[in-house]
N, C-alpha and C positions, 0 to 999 in steps of 0.2 A: 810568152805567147807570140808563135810565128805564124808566119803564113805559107800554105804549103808550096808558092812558088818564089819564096823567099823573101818577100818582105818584111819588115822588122813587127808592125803590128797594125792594128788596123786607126785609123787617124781619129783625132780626139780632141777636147780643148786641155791646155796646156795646164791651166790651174795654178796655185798657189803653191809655191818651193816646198814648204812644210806641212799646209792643210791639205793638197789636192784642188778638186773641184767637192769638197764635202758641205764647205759653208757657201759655197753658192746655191748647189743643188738643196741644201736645207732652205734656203730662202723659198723657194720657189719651185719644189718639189719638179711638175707635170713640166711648169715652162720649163726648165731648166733641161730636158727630156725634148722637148718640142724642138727648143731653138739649135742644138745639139743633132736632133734627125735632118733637121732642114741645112745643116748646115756638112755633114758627113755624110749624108745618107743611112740606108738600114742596117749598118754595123759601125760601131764607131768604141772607142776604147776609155771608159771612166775614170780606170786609173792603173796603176800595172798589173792589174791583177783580176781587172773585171771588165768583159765586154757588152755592149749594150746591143740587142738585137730586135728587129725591129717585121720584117718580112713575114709572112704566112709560113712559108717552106722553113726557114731557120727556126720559127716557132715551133711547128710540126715535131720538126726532128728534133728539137731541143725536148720536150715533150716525151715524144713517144721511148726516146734512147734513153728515160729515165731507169734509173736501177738498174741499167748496163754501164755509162759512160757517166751518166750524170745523176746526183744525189740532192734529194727533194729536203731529206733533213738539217731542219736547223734550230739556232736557240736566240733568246734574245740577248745573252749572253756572251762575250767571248771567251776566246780557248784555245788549247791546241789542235789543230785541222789531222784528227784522224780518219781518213777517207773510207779505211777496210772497217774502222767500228763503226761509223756513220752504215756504208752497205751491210751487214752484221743486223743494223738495227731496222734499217729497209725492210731485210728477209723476214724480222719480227713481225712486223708491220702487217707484209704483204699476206702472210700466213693466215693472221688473226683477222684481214680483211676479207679477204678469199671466204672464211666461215662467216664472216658477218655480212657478206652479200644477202644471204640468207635473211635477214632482217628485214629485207623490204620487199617479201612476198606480201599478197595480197592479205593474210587472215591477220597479219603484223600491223599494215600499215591502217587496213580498216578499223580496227580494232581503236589506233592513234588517233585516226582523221576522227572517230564518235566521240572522243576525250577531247578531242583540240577544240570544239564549240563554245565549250564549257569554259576553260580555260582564255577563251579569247573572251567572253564576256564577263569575267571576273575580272580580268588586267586593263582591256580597251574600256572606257566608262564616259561619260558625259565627262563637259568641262576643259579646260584649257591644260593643257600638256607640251610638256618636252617632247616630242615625239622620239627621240634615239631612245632617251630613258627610258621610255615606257615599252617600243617595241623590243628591248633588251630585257625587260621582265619579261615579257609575253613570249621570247624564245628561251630565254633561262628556265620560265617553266614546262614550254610544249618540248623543249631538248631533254630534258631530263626524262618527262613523262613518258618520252617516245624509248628511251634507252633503260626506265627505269621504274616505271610506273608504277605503281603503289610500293615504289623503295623510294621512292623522289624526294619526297618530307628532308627539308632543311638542304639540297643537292643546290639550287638554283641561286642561293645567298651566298653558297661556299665559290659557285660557280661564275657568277657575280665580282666575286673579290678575285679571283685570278686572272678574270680579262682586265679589271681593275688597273692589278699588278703588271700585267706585261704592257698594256699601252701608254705607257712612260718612257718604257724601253725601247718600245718599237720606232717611236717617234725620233729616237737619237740615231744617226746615221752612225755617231762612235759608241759602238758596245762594250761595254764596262764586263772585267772579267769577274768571275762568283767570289771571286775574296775580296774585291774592293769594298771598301767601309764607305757604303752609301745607302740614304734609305729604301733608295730605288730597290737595289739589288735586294736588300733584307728581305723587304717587306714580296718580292717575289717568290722569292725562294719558304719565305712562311707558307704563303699561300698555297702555293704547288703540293706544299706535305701535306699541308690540310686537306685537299681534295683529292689527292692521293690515298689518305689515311681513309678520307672516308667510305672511296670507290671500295678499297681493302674490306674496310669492314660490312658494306652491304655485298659485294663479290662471293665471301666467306659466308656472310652469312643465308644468301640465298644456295650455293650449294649443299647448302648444309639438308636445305628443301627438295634439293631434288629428287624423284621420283617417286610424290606425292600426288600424281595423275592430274596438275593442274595443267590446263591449258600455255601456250607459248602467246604472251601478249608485250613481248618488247622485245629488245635488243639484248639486253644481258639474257633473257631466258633464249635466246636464239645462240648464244657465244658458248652458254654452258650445255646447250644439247649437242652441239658441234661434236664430227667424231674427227674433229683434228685436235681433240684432244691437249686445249690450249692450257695453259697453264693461269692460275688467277693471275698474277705478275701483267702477265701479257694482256689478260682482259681488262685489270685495270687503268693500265697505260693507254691500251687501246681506247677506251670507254672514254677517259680524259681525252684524247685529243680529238675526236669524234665532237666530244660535247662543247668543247671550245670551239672547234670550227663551224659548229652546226649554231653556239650563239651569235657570233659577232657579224658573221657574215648575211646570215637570213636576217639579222636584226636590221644592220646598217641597210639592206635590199629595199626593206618593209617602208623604213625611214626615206625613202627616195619614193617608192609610191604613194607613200602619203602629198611629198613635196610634188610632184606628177599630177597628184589627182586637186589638191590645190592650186594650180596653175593650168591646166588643161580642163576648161567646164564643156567644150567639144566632148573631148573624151571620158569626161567623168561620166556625161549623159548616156551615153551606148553602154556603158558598163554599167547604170542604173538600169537602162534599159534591158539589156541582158539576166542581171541581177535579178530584175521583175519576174520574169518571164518561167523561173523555178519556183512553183508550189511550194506552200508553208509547210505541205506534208510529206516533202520529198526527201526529207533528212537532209542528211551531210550531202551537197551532187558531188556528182563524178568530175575531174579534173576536164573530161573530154565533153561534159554537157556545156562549159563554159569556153569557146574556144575562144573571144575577142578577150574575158580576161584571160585568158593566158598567152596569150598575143601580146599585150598590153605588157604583162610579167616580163616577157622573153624581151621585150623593147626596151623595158627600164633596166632590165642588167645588160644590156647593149649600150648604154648610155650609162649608166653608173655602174659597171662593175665594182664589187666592194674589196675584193681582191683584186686592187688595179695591177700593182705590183707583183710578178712573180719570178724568184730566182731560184738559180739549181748550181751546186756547187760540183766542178768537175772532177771524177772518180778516179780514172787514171788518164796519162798521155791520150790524147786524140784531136778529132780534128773538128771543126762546124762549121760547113760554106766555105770547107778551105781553108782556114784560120786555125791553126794548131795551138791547142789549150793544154795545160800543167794541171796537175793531181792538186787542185786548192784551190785552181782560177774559180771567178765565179761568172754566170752569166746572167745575165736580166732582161726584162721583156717586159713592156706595160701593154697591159691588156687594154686600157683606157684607150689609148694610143692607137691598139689594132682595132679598136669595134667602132673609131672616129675616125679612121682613114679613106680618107676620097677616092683613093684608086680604087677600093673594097666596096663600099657604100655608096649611093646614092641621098642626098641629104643628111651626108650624117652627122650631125650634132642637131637632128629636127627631131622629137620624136612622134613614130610614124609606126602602129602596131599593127597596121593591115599589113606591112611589109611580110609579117609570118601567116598571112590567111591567103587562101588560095585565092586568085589565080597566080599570084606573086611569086617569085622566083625565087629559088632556096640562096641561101648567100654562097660566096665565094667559100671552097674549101679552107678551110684553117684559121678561117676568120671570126667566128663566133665562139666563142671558150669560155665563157661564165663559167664553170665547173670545171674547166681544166681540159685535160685530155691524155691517152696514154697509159701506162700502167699505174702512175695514181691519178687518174681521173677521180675527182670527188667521188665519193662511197654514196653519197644522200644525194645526189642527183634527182633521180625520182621525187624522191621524201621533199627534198626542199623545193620543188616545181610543188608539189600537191599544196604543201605550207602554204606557201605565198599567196597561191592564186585564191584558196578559201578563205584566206586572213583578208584578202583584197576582196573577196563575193561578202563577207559579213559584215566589212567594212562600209562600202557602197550601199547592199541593201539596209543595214543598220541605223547608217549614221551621217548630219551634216556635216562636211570639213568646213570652216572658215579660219583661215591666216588670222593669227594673232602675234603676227612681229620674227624680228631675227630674221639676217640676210639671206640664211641659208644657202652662204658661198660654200662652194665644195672645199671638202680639207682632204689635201692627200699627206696626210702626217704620218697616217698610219693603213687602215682600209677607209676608204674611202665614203664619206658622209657629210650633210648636209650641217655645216657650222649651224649650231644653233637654231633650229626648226621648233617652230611653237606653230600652233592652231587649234584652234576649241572646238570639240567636238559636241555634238546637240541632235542626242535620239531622233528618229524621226518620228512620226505619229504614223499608227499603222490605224488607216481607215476600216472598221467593220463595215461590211456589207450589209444590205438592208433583207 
């Protein structure tokens, strides 16, 4: 890793002879990140093999050069670093994505948002709650439903156990390769077949359905009308990683607006007030009838990104701001980092939701990325803004929040969530008019 006017690499702390900087950076994840930018500035080197980038521009183009220069795929695994199978498995990806844009036309998602009501009032219930646990049911079921729907039955427990399995792994900065005899590793790799097997067997057995002139109401029936012609292999794959991203991340989101709307009774109030203000008889509203909650949405993943961390493993020889990267090197970027940076922001670490209501000014290019950006920009973009904001409208008009304990200091162990959030939630009384 050089630099394109010669220098050896870009500067770093020196770390540990044997360990690196791994057992620091485990203590202290974000600091560890922090004191490291303040100290190198917005490139700086972790260890021979991976740079830390921290800029708008270097993010950009780290980003958008994705599936050309830089490779999004990874495992929680170790292994051999094949770059041309990793891009190989890109192209699968991109394919099967390209068709499944499809999936979030309008007759798809309405179809979702009139199931997601239901669903949220089965799982969100009176009474005192974990809140991760519980909003990790409540997207185990609305993810499945959305991709799977009347195929879902037993998806969301399979689905469950796999996020399970890999955030054991994820938390270890040293990754254990697939033949180490550990239970970590076992019990992943069970898991993975399991939900594999399953996708398989509902995959198969809904084509088996096809053109029986039923309507298109998920995502699998959007993958199998596709005339790109995917293969099940590839829908199932797809379907899996789809379904994992769409739980942990909208989960961990939900679990911070809860923590938000428990600590903010300023803003709880406008978002009642808002909430109010939509008819009993209005059904599911529109994403856009609600604009301070989705204001409010767009503010807490500005502040808790649950994807804080995002790395891209480099494909072949090339260069980024100059700095010439190797077919393996990897690079990193904390979103956390960029959505709390002063130069970008004004107040940032305050949250402040009119910042996205007009007459407010759009933020700095390249600085806002909850979703990513580039050629894999999140697929559920859309999908997961509509989630949130209506999970957060039924929540408000529904329901009291009160704190019932746990510090709910942020963990960046893995995606990023509120340690330990408890709050008892207490129906509210809907007054009849006289």
């Amino acid at each position: 890793m050089t630099h394109a006017s010669g220098s050896e690499r870009p500067p770093g702390p020196r770390g540990h002879w044997l360990f690196g900087n791994t057992e620091e950076y485990d203590r202290d994840r974000n600091g560890f990140l922090e004191r490291c930018h303040r100290e190198y500035g917005d490139v700086f080197s972790f260890d021979a093999r991976t740079i830390v980038v921290s800029s708008p521009e270097q993010v950009h183009a780290l980003l958008t050069r994705t599936n050309k220069d830089f490779l999004a795929e990874n495992s929680p695994l170790a292994g051999p670093m094949d770059t041309e199978r990793m891009a190989a498995d890109a192209e699968l990806w991109t394919t099967t994505r390209r068709a499944g844009w499809q999936g979030l036309h309008r007759r798809v998602a309405e179809a979702h948002a009139g199931r997601l009501r239901a669903v949220f009032e089965e799982t969100v219930a009176d009474g005192e709650m974990d809140v991760l646990a519980t909003m990790t049911r409540f997207f185990g079921r609305a993810t499945a439903d959305f991709c799977l729907s009347a195929d879902a039955a037993g998806v969301p427990e399979v689905l469950a156990e796999n996020v399970a399995a890999i955030d054991p792994l994820s938390r270890d900065s040293l990754q254990l390769p697939p033949w180490w005899p550990s239970r970590k590793v076992w019990r992943f790799a069970r898991s993975r077949k399991r939900l594999l097997g399953l996708m398989s067997q509902i995959v198969r057995g809904r084509r088996r359905l096809l053109g029986d002139g039923e309507p298109v109401q998920d995502l699998l029936g959007v993958l199998l009308a596709s005339s790109a012609e995917l293969s099940d292999v590839q829908i199932e794959r797809f379907l899996r990683g789809i379904m994992l991203a769409a739980l942990g991340v909208p989960a961990s989101a939900l679990t911070w607006i809860v923590y938000e709307l428990s600590a903010r009774p300023d803003v709880l109030g406008r978002l009642a007030d808002e909430a109010g203000s939509v008819g009993e008889d209005d059904g599911v509203p529109a994403v856009g009838d609600l604009p301070y909650t989705e204001a409010f949405v767009k503010e807490v993943l500005r502040l808790w990104p649950p994807t804080w961390l995002i790395g891209r493993t480099v494909r072949r020889e090339t260069e980024l701001d100059g700095w010439r990267l190797k077919a393996g090197d990897q690079v990193l970027f904390s979103l956390y980092r960029l959505h709390r940076d002063a130069r970008w922001w004004s107040e940032p670490d305050r949250l402040v939701p009119e910042r996205w209501l007009e007459p407010h000014a759009a933020p700095v290019r390249h600085t806002y990325l909850p979703f990513g950006a580039g050629p894999r920009v999140c697929v559920g973009t859309q999908l997961g803004m509509m989630q949130l904001t209506l999970a957060t409208f039924w929540l408000v008009r529904t329901m009291e929040i009160v704190p019932s304990g746990g510090a709910a200091d942020p963990d960046f162990s893995g995606l990023l969530v509120p340690r330990d959030l408890r709050v008892r939630l207490r129906r509210k009384v809907v007054r009849q008019s006289a």
